[in-house]
C-alpha positions as CSV (number, residue, x, y, z in Angstrom):
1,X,-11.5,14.9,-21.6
2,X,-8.9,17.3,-22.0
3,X,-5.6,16.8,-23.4
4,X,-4.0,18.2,-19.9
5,X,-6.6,16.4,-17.9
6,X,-5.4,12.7,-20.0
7,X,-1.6,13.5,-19.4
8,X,-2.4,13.6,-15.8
9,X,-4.2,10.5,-15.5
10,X,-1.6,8.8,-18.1
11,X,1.1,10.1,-15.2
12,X,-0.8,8.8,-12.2
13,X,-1.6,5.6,-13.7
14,X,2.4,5.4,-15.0
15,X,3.3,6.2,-11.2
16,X,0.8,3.6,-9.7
17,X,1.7,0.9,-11.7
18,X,5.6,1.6,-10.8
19,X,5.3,1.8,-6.9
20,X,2.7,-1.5,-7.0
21,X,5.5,-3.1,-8.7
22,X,8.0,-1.9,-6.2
23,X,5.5,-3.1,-3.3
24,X,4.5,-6.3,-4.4
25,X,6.5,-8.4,-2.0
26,X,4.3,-10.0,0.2
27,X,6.7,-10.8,3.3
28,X,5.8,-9.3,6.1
29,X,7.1,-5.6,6.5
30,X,8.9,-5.2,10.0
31,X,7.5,-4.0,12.9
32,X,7.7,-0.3,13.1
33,X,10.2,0.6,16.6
34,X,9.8,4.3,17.4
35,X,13.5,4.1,18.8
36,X,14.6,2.6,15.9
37,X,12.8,5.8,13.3
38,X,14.6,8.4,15.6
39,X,18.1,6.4,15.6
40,X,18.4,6.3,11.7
41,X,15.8,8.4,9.7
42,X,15.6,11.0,12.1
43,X,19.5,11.2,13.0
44,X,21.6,13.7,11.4
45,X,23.0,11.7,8.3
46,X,26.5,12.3,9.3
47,X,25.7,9.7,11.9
48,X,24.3,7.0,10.2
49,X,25.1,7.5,6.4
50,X,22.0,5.6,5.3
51,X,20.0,8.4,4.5
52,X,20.9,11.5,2.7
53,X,17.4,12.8,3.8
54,X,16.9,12.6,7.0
55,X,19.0,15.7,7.9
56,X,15.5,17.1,6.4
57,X,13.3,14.5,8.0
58,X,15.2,15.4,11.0
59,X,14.6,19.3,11.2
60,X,11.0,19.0,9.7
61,X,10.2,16.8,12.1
62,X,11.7,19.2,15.1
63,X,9.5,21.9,13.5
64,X,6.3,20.4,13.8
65,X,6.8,19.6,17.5
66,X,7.9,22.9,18.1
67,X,4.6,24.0,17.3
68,X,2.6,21.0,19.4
69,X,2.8,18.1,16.9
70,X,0.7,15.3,16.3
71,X,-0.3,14.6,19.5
72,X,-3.6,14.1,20.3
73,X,-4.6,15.0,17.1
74,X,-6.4,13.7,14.3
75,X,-3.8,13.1,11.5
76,X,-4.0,12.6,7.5
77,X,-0.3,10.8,6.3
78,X,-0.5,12.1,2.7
79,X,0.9,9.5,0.8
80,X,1.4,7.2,3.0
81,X,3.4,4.6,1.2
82,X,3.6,1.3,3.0
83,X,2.1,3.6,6.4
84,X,5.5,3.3,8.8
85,X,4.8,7.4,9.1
86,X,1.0,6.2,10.0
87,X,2.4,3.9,12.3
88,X,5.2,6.0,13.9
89,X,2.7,9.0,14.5
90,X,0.3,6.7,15.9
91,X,3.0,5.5,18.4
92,X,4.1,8.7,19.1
93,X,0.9,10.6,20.4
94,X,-1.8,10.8,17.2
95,X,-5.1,10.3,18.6
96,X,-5.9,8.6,15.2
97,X,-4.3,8.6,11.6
98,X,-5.4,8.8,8.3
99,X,-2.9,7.6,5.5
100,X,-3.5,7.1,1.8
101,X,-1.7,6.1,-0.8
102,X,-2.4,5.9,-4.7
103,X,-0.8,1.9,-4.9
104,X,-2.8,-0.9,-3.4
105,X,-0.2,-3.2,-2.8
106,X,1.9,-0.4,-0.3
107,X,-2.0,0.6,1.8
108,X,-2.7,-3.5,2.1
109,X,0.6,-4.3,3.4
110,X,1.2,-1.1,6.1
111,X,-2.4,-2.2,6.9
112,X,-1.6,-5.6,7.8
113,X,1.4,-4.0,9.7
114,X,-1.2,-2.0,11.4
115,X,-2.8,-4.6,12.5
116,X,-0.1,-6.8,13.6
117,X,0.7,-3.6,16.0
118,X,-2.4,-3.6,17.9
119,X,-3.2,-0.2,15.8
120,X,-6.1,-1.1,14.3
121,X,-8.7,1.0,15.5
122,X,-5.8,4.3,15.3
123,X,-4.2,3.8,12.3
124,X,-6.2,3.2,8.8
125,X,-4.5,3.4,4.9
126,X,-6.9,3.7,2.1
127,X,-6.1,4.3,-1.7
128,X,-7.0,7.5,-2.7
129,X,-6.2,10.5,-5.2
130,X,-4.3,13.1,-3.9
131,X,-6.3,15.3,-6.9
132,X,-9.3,14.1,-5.0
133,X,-8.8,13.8,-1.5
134,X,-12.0,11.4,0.3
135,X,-12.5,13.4,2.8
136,X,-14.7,16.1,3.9
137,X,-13.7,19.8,4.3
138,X,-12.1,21.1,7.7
139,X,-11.4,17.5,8.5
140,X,-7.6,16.8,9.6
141,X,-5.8,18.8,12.4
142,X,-2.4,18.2,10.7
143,X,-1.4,17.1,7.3
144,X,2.1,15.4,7.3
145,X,3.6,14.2,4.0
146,X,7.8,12.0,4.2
147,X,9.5,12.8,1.1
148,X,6.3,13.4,-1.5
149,X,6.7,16.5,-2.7
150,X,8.5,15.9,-5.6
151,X,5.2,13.6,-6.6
152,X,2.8,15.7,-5.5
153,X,4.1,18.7,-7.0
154,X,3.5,17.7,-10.8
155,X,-0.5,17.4,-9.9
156,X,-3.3,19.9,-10.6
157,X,-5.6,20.7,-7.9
158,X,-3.3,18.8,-4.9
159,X,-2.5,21.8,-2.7
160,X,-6.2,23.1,-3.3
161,X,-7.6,19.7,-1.7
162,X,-5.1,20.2,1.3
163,X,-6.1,22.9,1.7
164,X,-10.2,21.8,1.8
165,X,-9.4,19.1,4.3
166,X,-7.0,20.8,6.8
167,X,-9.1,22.6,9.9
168,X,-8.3,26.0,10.1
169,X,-5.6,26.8,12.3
């Protein structure tokens, strides 16, 4: 192994072990409400003052359904965190969704929330590598990633498997 390729897994193992830490309460996580996402995270933040982000969410968000969304489609939440985006997306018109996340503790628990929603069979979190996506090439119609890019960015071969995985078009 490499000295570049051991400094990357030292970093994602460094970064797993952090956000299993954060996610290791096991209380159930609330119920994602769809009105309650578009009230606070995707309000201006001038409005609610909670979320220095979601001016950004907001206008991201506004983009991709400006150019047809996620509904109906088949939809891979890249780093999916605890999955309220897997949820949300699956509320809001995603034929099915596909989240992943590299900590175990964050996939079992949005899972469980999943379930608890009646989401099931439309929503499924898995652990994965973001270096080495499980998937099959041409496989997603839309890739949608909440607030990862300063993770994601610090990664050989990420934007490479987005890429692979992504239908064309």
């Amino acid at each position: 192994m490499s000295g570049h390729d051991h400094e990357t897994d030292r970093r994602k193992a460094a970064e797993k072990a952090f956000f299993e830490q954060y996610r290791t309460d096991d209380s159930p996580l609330s119920p994602v409400d769809v009105a309650e996402i578009q009230r606070t995270k995707l309000a201006p933040c001038h409005t609610t003052g909670d979320d220095r982000y979601s001016d950004n969410k907001r206008a991201f968000h506004q983009r991709i359904l400006r150019d047809g969304g996620w509904e109906n489609k088949y939809v891979l939440d890249y780093a999916c965190g605890t999955g309220m985006w897997s949820i949300y997306f699956a509320l809001t018109g995603a034929r099915q969704v596909v989240g992943f996340d590299l900590a175990e503790s964050g996939v079992r628990r949005g899972q469980e929330l999943a379930q608890r929603q009646g989401l099931a069979g439309k929503v499924s979190l898995l652990v994965g590598d973001a270096t080495r996506l499980p998937f099959p090439n041409d496989h997603f119609e839309i890739i949608i990633g909440t607030a990862v890019i300063h993770h994601v960015i610090k990664y050989p071969n990420v934007f490479e498997e987005l890429h692979r995985v992504l239908k064309p078009g």
